[in-house]
BAVEX-529432 format. One line per 10 residues: number of its first residue (from 1); for each residue x, y, z of N, C-alpha, C, O. Coordinates in nm, 2 decimals, decimal comma. Layout:
BEGIN
NUM = X:Y:Z:X:Y:Z:X:Y:Z:X:Y:Z | ... $
This chain:
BEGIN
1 = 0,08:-0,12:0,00:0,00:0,00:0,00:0,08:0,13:0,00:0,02:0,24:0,00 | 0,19:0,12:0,00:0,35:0,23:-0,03:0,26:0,30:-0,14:0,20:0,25:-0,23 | 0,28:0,44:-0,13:0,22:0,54:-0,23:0,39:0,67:-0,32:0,42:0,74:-0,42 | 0,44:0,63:-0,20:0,56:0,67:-0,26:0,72:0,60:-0,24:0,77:0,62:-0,13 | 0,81:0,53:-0,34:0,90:0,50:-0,28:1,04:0,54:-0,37:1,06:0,55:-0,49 | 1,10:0,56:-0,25:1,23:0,64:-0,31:1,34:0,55:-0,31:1,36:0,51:-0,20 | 1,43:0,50:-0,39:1,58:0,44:-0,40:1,66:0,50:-0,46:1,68:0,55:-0,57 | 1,75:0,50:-0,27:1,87:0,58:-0,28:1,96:0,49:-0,31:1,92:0,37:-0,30 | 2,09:0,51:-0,35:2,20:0,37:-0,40:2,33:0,44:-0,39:2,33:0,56:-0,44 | 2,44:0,39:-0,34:2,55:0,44:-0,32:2,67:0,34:-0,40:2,67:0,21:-0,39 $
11 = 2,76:0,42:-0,48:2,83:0,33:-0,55:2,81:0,21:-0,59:2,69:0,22:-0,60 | 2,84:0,11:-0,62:2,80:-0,04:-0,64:2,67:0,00:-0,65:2,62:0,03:-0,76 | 2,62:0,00:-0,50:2,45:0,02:-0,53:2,38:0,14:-0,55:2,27:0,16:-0,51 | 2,47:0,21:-0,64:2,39:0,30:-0,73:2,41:0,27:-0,87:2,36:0,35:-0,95 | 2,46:0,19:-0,91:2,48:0,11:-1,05:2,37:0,02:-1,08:2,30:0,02:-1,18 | 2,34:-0,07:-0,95:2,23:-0,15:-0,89:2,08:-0,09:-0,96:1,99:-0,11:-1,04 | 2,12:0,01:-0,85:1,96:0,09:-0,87:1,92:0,13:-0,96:1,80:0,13:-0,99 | 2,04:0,19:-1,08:2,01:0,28:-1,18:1,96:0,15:-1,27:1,86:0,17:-1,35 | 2,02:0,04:-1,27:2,00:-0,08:-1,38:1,86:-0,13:-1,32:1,80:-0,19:-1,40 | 1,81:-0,12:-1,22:1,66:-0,16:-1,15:1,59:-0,07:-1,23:1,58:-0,09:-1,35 $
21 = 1,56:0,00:-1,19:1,49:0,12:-1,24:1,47:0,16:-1,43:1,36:0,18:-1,48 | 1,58:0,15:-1,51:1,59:0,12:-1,62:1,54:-0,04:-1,66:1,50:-0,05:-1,78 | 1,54:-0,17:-1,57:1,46:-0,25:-1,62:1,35:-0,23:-1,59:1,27:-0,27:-1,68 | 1,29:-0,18:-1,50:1,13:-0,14:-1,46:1,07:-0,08:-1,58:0,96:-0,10:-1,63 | 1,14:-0,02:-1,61:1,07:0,12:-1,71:1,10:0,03:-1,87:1,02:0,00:-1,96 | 1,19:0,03:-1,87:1,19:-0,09:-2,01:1,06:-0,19:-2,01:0,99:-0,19:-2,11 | 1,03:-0,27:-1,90:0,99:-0,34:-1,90:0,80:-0,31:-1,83:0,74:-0,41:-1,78 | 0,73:-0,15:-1,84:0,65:-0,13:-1,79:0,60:-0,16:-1,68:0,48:-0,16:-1,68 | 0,67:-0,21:-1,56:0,68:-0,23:-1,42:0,63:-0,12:-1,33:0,67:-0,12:-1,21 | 0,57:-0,04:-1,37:0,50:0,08:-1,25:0,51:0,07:-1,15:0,56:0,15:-1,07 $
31 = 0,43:-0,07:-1,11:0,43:-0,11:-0,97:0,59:-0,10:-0,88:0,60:-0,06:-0,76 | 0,68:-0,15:-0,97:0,78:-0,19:-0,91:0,90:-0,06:-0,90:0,98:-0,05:-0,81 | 0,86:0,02:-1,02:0,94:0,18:-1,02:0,95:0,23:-0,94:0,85:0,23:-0,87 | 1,09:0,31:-0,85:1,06:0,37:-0,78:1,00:0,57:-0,80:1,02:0,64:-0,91 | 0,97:0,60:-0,74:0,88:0,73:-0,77:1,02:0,86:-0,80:1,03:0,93:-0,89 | 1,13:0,84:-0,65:1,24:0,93:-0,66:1,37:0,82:-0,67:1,37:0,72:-0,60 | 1,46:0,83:-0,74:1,56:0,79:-0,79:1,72:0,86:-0,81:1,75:0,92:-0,92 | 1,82:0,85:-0,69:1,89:0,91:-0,64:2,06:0,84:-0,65:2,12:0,78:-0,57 | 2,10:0,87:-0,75:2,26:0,78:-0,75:2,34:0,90:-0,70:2,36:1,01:-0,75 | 2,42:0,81:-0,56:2,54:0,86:-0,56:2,69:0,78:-0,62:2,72:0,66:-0,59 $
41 = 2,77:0,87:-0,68:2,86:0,82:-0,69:2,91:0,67:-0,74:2,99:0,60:-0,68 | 2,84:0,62:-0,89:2,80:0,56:-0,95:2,93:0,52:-0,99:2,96:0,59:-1,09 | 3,03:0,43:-0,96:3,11:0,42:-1,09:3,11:0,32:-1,21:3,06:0,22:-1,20 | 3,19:0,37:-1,34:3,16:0,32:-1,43:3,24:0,20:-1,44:3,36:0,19:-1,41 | 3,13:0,11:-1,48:3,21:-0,09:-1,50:3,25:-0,07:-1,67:3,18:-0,12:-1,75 | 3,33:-0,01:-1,68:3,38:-0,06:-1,81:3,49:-0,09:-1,81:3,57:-0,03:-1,73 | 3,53:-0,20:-1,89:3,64:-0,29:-1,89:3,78:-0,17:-1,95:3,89:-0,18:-1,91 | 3,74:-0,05:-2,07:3,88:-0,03:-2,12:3,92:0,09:-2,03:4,04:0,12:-2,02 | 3,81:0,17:-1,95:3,88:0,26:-1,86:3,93:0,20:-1,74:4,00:0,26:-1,66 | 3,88:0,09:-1,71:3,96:0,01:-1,59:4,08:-0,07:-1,64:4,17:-0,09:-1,56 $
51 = 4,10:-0,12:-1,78:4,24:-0,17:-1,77:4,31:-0,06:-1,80:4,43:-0,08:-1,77 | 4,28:0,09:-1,87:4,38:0,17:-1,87:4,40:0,26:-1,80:4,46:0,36:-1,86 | 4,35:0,28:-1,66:4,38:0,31:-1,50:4,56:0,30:-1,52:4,64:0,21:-1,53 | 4,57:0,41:-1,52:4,74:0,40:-1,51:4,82:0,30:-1,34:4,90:0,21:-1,34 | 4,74:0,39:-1,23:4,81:0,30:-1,15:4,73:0,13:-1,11:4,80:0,04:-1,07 | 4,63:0,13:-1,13:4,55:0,00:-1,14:4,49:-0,14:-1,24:4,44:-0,25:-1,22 | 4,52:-0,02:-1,37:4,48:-0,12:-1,47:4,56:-0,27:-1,47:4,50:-0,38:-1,48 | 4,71:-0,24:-1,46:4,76:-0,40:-1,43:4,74:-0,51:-1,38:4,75:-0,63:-1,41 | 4,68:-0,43:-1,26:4,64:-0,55:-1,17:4,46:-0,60:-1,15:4,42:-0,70:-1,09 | 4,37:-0,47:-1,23:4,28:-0,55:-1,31:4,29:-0,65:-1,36:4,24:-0,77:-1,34 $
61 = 4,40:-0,57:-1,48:4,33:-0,73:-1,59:4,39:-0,83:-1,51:4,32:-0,94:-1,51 | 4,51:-0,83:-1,46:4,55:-0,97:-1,38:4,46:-1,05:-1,32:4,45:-1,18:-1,34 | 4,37:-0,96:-1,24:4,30:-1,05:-1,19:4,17:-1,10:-1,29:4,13:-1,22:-1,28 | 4,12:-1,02:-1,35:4,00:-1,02:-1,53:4,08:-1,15:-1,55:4,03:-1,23:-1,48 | 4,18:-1,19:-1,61:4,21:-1,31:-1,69:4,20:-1,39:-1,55:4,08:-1,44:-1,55 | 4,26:-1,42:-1,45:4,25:-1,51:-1,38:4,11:-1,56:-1,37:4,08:-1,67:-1,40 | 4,00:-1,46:-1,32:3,89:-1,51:-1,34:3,82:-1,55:-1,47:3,73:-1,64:-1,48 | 3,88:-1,48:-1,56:3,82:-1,56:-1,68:3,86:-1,70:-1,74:3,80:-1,75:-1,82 | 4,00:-1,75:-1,67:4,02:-1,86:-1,66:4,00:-2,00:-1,59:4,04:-2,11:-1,59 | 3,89:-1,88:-1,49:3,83:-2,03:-1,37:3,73:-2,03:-1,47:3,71:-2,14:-1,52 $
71 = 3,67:-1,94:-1,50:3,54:-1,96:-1,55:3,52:-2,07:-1,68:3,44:-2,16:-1,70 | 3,65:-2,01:-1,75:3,63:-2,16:-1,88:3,68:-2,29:-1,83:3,65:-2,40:-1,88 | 3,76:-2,29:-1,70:3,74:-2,43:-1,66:3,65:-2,46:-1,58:3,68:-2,55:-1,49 | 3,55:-2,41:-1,59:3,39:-2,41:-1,52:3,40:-2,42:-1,36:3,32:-2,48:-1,29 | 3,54:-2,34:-1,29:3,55:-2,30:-1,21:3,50:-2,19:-1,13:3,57:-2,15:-1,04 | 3,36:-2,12:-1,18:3,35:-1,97:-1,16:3,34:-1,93:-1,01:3,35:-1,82:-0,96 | 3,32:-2,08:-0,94:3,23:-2,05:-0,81:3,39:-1,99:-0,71:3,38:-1,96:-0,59 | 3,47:-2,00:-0,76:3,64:-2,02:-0,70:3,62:-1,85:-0,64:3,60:-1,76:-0,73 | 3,63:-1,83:-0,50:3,64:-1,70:-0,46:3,80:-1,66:-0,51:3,90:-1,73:-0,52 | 3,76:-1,54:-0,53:3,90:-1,47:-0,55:3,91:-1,33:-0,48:3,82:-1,24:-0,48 $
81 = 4,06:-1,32:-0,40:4,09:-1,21:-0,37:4,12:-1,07:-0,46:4,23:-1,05:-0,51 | 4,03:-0,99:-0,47:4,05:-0,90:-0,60:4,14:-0,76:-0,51:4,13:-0,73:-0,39 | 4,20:-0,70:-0,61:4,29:-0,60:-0,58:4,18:-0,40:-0,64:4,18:-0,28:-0,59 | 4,13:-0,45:-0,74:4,06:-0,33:-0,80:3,96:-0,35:-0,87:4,00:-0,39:-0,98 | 3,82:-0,34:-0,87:3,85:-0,16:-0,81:3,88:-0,13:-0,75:3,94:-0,02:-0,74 | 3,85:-0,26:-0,57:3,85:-0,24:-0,44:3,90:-0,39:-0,35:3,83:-0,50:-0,37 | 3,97:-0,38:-0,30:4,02:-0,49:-0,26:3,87:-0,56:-0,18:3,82:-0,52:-0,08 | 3,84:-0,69:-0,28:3,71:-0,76:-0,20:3,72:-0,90:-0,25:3,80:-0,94:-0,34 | 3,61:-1,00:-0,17:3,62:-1,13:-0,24:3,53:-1,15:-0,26:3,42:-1,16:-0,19 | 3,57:-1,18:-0,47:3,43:-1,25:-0,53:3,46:-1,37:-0,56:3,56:-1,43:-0,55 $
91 = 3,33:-1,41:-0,62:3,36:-1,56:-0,71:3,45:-1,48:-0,85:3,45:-1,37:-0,89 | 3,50:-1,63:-0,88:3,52:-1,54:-1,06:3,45:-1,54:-1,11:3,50:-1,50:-1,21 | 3,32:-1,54:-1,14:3,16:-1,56:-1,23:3,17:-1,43:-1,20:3,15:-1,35:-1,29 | 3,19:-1,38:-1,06:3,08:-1,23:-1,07:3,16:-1,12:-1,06:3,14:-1,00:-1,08 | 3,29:-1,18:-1,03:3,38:-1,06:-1,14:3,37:-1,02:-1,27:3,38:-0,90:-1,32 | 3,36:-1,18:-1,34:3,39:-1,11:-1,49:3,26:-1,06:-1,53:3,25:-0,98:-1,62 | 3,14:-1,11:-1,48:2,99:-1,01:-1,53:2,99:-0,91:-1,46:2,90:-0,85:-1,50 | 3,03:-0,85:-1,37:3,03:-0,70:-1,30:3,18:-0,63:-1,40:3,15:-0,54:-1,48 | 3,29:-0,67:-1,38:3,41:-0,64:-1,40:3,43:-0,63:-1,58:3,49:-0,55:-1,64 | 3,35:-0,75:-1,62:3,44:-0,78:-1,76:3,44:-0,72:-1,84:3,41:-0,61:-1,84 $
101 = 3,49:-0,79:-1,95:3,49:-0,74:-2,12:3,40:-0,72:-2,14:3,40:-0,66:-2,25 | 3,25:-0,75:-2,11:3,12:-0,71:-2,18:3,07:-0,54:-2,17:3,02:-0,46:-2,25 | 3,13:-0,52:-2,02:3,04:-0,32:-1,97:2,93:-0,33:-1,96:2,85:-0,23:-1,95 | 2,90:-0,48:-1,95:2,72:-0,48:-1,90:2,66:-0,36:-1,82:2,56:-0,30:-1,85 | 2,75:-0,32:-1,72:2,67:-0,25:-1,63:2,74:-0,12:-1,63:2,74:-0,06:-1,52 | 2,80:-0,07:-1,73:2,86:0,08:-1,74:2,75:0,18:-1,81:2,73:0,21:-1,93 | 2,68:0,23:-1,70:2,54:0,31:-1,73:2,59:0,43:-1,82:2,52:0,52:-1,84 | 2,70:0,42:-1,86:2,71:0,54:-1,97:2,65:0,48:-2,12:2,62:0,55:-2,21 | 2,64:0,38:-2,11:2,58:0,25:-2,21:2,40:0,29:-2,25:2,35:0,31:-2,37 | 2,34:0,28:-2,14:2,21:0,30:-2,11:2,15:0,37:-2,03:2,05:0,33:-1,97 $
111 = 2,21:0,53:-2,01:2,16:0,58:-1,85:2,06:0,64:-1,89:1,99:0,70:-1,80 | 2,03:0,66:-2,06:1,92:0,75:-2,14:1,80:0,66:-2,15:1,72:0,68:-2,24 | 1,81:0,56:-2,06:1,71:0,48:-2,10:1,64:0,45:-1,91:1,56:0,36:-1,86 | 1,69:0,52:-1,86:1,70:0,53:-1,71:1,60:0,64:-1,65:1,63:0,76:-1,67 | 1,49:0,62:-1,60:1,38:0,74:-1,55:1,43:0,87:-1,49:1,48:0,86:-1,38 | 1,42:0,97:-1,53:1,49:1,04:-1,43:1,56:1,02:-1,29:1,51:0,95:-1,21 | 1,64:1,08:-1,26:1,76:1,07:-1,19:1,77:1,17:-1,10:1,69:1,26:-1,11 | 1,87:1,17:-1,01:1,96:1,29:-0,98:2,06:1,21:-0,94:2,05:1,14:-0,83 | 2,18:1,21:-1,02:2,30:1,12:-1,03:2,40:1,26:-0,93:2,38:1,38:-0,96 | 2,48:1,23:-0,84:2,52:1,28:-0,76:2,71:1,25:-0,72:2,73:1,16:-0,64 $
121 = 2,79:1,30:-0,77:2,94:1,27:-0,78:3,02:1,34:-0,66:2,98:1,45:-0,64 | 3,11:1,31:-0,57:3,25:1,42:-0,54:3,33:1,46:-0,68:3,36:1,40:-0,78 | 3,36:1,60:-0,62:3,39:1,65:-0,69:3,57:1,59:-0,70:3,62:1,59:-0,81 | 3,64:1,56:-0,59:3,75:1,47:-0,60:3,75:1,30:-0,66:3,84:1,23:-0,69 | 3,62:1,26:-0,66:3,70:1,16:-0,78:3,62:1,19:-0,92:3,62:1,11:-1,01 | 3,54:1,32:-0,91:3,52:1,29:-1,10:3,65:1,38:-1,13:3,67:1,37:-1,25 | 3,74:1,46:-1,08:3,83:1,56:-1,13:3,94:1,48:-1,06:4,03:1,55:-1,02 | 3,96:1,36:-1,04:4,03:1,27:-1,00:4,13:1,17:-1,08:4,11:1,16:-1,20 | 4,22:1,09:-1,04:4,29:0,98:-1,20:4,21:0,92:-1,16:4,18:1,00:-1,07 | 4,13:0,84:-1,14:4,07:0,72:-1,15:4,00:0,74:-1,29:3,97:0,85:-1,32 $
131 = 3,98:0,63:-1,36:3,95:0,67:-1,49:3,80:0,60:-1,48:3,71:0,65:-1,55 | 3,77:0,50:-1,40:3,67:0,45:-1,43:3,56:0,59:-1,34:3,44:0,59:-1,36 | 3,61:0,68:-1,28:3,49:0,82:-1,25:3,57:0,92:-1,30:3,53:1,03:-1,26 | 3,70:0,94:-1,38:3,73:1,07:-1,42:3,59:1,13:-1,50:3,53:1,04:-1,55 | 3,54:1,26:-1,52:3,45:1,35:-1,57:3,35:1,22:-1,60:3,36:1,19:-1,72 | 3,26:1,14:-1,53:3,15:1,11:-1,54:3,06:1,16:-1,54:2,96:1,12:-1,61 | 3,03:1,31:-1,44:2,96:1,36:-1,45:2,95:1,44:-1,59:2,83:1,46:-1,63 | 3,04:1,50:-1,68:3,03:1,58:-1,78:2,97:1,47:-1,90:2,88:1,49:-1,98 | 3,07:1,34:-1,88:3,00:1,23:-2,00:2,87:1,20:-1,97:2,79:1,14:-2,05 | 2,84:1,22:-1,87:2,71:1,12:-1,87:2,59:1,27:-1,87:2,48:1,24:-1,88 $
141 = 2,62:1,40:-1,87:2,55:1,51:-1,89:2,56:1,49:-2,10:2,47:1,55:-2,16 | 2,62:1,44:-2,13:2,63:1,45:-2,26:2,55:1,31:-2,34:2,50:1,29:-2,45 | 2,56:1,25:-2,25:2,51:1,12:-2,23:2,32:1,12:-2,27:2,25:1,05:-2,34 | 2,29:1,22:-2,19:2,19:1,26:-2,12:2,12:1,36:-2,18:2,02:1,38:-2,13 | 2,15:1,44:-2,28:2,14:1,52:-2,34:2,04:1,52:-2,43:2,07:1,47:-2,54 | 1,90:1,59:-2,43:1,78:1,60:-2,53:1,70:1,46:-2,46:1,59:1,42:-2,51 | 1,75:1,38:-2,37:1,69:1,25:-2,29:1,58:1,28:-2,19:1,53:1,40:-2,19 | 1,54:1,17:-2,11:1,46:1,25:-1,96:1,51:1,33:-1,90:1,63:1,30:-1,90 | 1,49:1,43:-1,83:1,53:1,56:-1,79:1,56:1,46:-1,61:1,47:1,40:-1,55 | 1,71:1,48:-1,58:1,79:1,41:-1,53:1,84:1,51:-1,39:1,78:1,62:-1,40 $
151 = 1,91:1,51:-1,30:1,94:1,62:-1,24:2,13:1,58:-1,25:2,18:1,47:-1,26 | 2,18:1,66:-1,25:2,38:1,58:-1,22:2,44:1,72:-1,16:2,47:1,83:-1,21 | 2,43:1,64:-1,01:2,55:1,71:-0,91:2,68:1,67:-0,87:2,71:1,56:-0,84 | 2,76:1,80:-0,87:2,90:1,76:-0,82:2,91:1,82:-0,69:2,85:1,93:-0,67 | 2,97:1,74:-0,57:2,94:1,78:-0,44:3,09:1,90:-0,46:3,14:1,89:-0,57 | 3,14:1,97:-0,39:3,25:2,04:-0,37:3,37:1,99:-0,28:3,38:2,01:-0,16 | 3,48:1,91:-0,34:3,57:1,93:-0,22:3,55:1,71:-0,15:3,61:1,64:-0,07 | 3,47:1,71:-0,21:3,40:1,53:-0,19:3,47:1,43:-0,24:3,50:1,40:-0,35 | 3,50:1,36:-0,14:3,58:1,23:-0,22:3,46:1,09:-0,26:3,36:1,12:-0,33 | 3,47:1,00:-0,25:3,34:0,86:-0,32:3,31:0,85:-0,17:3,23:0,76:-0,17 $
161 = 3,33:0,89:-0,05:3,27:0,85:0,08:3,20:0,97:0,13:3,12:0,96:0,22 | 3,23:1,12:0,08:3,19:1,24:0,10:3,25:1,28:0,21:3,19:1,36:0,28 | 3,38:1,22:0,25:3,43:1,26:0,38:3,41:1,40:0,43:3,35:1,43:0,53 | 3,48:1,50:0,32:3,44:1,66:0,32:3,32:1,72:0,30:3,30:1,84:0,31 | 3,22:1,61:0,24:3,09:1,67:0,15:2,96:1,62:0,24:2,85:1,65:0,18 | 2,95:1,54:0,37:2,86:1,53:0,41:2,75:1,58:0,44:2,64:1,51:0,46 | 2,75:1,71:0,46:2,62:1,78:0,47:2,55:1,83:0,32:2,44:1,79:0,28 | 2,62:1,90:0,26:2,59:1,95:0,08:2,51:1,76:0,07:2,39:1,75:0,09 | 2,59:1,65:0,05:2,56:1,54:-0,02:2,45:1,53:0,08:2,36:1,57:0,00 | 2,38:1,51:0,23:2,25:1,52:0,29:2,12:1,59:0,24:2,00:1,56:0,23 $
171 = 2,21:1,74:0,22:2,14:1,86:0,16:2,03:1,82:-0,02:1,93:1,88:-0,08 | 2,12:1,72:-0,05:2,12:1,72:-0,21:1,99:1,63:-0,23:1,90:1,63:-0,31 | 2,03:1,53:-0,10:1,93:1,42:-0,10:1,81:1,47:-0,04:1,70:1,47:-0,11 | 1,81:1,51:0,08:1,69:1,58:0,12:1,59:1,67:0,07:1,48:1,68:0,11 | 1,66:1,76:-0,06:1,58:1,85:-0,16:1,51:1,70:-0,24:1,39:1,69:-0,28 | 1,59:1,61:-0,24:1,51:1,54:-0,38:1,43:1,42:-0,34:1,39:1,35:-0,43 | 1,40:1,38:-0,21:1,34:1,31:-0,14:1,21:1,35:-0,06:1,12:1,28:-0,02 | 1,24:1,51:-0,06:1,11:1,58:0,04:0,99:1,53:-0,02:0,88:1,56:0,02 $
């Protein structure tokens, strides 16, 4: 009986959300839509700006082939210690469909096919080396461009945790949640 519902999503799970929400609406799911729809700090899964990460790409793909090598010996289920984006443990299966060579989930792909937004960045990692969020916000404003009318903020001074940006990033949410 929810009359309004809002999904917020942070990193990882603002990739999550944005790909929820774009299957809802693809798929005429009303029911299931959320009403406000709020990404922070989204970063992009694509395979060539993550292997060409100057200080990280190496040790991507090291680990991309490794897992893609359990996987063709129908190993996927094999946890692996990963180094980047973020040091965590997956299986290899859900590395190489989050991580791989496909970009399944690099919403610069499909983010025009995504219900309105307000996609929300620090302003230290889009003006940052990381390549998989260097200027996401400006590509994905171009991205977005003559699409559903989208919102895209840069917090000031904000790193991907908002260490410096906690209140503005509260602030941002709270205008678009009221």
């Amino acid at each position: 009986g929810y009359q309004q519902i809002n999904l917020i999503g942070h990193s990882l799970g603002a990739v999550k959300s944005a790909y929820f929400a774009r299957h809802a609406a693809l798929n005429h799911l009303t029911s299931s839509a959320p009403n406000k729809l709020v990404l922070i700090s989204p970063p992009r899964l694509n395979h060539e700006a993550l292997a060409s990460d100057p200080k990280y790409g190496e040790s991507y793909l090291q680990d991309l082939n490794a897992a893609e090598q359990a996987v063709q010996q129908r190993d996927g289920d094999r946890l692996m210690q990963i180094k980047f984006p973020q040091p965590l443990v997956l299986t290899a299966a859900t590395f190489v469909d989050k991580y791989g060579r496909a970009s399944t989930y690099d919403y610069l792909a499909w983010a025009h096919e995504v219900p309105s937004a307000h996609w929300i960045f620090g302003e230290n990692e889009v003006r940052g080396s990381r390549l998989n969020f260097a200027d996401c916000d400006r590509k994905l404003a171009a991205v977005l461009s003559g699409h559903r009318p989208h919102a895209i903020s840069v917090i000031p001074q904000a790193d991907h945790n908002y260490t410096l940006g906690r209140d503005a990033l509260n602030t941002a949410i709270g205008q678009e949640t009221a």
